[in-house]
C-alpha positions in Angstrom: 104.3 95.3 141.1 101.0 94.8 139.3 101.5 94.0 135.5 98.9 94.3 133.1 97.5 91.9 130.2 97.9 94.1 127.1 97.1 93.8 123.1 97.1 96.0 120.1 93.4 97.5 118.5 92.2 98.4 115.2 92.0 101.8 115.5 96.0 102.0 117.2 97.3 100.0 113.7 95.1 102.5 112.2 96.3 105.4 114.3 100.0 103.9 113.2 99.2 104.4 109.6 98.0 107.6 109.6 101.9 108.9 111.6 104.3 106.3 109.8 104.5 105.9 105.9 103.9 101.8 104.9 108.2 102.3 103.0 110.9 103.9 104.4 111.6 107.3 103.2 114.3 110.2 103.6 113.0 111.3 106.7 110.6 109.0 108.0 111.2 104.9 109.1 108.4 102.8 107.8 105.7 101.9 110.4 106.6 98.6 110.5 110.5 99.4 111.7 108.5 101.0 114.7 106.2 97.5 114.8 109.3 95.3 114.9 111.7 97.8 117.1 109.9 99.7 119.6 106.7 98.3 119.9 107.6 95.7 122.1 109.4 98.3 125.3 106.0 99.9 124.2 103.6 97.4 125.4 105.7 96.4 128.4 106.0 100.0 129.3 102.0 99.3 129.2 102.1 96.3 131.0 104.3 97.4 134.4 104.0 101.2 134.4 99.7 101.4 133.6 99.1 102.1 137.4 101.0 104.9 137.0 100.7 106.5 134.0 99.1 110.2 133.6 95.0 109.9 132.7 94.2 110.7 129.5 90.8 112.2 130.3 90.6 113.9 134.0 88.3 111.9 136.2 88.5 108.9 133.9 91.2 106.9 135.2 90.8 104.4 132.8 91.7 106.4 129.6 95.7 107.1 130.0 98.7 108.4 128.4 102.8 108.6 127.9 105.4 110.2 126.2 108.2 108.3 125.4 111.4 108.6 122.8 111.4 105.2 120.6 115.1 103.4 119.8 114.4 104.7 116.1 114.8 108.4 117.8 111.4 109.2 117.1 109.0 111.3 120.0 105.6 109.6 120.2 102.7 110.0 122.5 100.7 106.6 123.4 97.1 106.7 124.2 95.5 104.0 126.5 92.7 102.5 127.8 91.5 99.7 130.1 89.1 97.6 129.0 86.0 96.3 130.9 88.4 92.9 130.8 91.3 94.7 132.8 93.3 94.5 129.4 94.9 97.6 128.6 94.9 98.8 125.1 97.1 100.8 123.0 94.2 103.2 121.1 96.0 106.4 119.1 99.8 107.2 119.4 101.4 110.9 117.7 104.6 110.8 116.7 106.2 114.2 116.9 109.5 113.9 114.4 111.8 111.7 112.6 115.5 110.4 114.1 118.4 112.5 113.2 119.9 110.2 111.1 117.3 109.5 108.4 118.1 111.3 105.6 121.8 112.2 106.1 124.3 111.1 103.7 127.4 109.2 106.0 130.5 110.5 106.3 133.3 108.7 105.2 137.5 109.6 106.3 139.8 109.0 103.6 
């Protein structure tokens, strides 16, 4: 199994941003929980699964994609690349909706 170099751009933080507010809310996890929690299965998903991952672009094996659920519950689509270095490169991610639980009140049994 082949396993790939990989590290974090600008324009993916910035692509983080724009999906994930800075502070928890009601229905969304700040985009640092995502940072701390699912990032790193992220980036080794990257690192061992690249060769076989969907392209992004047809005919430009170098730009890829996945889908994945996080361990927060949210949906998120990754865009890659490779670099001329071989490094691959997370460079937009989408994430589609926010866990279940965010935003319920608990239930407590008396």
């Amino acid at each position: 199994m082949t396993r790939h170099h990989t590290r974090l751009t600008t324009t993916w933080l910035t692509s983080l941003a724009e999906e994930l507010p800075e502070h928890r809310t009601a229905t969304r996890p700040a985009r640092w929980d995502f940072v701390a929690r699912d990032l790193p299965p992220i980036l080794e998903r990257l690192a061992t699964s690249w060769d076989h991952l969907v392209d992004f672009i047809p005919g430009r094996p170098e730009y890829r994609e996945f889908d994945g659920t996080s361990d927060l519950g949210l949906t998120y689509r990754i865009e890659c690349m490779a670099g001329r270095d071989g490094i691959v490169e997370p460079v937009g991610v989408e994430i589609d909706e926010a866990p279940p639980w965010m935003g319920e009140e608990p239930s407590v049994d008396v």
